[in-house]
C-alpha positions in Angstrom: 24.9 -90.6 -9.0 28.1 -89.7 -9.3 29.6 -87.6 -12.2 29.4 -84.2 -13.8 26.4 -82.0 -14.1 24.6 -81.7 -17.2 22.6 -78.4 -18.2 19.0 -79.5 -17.3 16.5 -79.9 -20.2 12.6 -79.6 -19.6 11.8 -83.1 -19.1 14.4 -83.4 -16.6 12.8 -84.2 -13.3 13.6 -81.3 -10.7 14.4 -84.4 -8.0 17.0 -85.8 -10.2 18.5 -82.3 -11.0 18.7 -81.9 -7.0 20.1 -85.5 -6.3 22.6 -84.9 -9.1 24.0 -81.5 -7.4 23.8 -83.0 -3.8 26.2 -85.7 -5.1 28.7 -83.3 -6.4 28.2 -81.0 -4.0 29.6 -83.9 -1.4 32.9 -84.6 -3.2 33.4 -81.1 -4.3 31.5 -78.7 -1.4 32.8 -75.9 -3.7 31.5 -76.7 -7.0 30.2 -73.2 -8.5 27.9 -74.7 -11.4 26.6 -77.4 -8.6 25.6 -74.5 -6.1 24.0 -72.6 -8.8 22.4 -75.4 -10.4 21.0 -76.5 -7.0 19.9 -73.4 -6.3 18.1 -72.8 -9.5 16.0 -75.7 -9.2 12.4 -74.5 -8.9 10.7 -76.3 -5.9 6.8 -75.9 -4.7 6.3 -74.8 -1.5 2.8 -75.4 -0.4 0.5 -72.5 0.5 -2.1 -71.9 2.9 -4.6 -70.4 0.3 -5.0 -69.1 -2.8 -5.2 -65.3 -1.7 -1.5 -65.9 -0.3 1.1 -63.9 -2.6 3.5 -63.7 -0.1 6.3 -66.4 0.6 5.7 -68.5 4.0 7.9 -71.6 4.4 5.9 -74.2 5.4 6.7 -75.8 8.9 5.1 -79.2 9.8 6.8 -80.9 13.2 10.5 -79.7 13.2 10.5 -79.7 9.1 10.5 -77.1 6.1 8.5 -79.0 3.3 9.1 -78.6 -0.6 8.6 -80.6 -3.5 9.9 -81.5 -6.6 6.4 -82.0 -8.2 2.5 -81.6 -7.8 2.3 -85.5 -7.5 4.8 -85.8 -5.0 3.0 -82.7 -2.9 -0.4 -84.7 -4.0 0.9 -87.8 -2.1 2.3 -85.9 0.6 -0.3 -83.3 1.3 -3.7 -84.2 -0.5 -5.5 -81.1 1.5 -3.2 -78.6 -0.4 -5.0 -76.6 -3.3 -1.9 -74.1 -4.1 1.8 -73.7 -3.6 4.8 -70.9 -4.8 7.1 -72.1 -7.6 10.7 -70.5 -6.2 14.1 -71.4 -6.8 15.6 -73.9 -4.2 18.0 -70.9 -3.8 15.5 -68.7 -2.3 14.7 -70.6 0.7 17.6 -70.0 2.7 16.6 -65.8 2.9 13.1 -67.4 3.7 14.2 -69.5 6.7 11.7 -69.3 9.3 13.9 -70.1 12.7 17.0 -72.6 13.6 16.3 -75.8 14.8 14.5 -77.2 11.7 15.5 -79.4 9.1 14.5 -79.1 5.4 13.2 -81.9 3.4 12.7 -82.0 -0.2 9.8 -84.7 -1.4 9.0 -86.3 1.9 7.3 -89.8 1.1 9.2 -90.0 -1.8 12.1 -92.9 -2.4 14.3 -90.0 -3.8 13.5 -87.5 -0.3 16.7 -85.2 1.0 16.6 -83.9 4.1 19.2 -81.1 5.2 20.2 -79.6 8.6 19.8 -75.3 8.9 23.6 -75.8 8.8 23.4 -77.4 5.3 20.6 -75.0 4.4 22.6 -72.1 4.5 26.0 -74.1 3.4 24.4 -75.2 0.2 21.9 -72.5 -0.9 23.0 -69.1 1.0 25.6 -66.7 -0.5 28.7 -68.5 -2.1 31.7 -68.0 0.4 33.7 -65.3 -2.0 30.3 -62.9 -1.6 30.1 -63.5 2.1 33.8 -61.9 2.2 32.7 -58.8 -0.2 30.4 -58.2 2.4 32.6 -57.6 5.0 33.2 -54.1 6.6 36.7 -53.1 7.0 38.0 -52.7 10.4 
């Protein structure tokens, strides 16, 4: 899995687009276009129902579930009828509460599972905006 990240086509599976970042990402923590790639990635999140507009992470046990496709949701959670499409990106500003983990297409061969820590690390602000935010003493 190693190697340099390609722009993604359409028929690029959103799991190997992930997997391809994650491996970067752990040789080169600071890789811009691996961040931004990751974080781009659109992901389902399931939703409770189909009047629900508003983002909700799910949380099942001590876990944040998203997935890469509707199979992979399908084979995961048959009782869901709907889901958000969001960037990966955009669950990090969505985190419901420390203590859980997030796990991208659980059942799957290909899952990830990342720490809150690795949560924010990977898909919050890029260090260099952290520092911009920064009020001067």
């Amino acid at each position: 899995m190693n190697g340099s990240l390609h722009e993604a086509t359409p028929s690029d599976d959103s799991s190997d687009v992930i997997l391809r970042a994650l491996s970067v990402l752990a040789h080169n923590g600071l890789d811009g276009d691996a961040r931004t790639r990751l974080a781009g990635t659109e992901v389902l999140v399931p939703a409770p129902d189909t009047e629900t507009r508003k983002l909700t992470l799910p949380v099942i046990g001590r876990a944040v579930l998203v997935f890469t496709s509707e199979e992979r949701m399908a084979q995961a959670l048959p009782d869901v009828q709907c889901y958000h499409l969001v960037p990966l990106g955009m669950i990090a500003a969505h985190w419901p509460g420390r203590g859980l983990t997030l796990t991208i297409d659980p059942g799957s061969p290909e899952a990830v599972t990342l720490s809150v820590e690795g949560v924010h690390l990977l898909l919050g602000p890029t260090p260099q905006s952290r520092v911009k935010r920064r009020k001067a003493a």
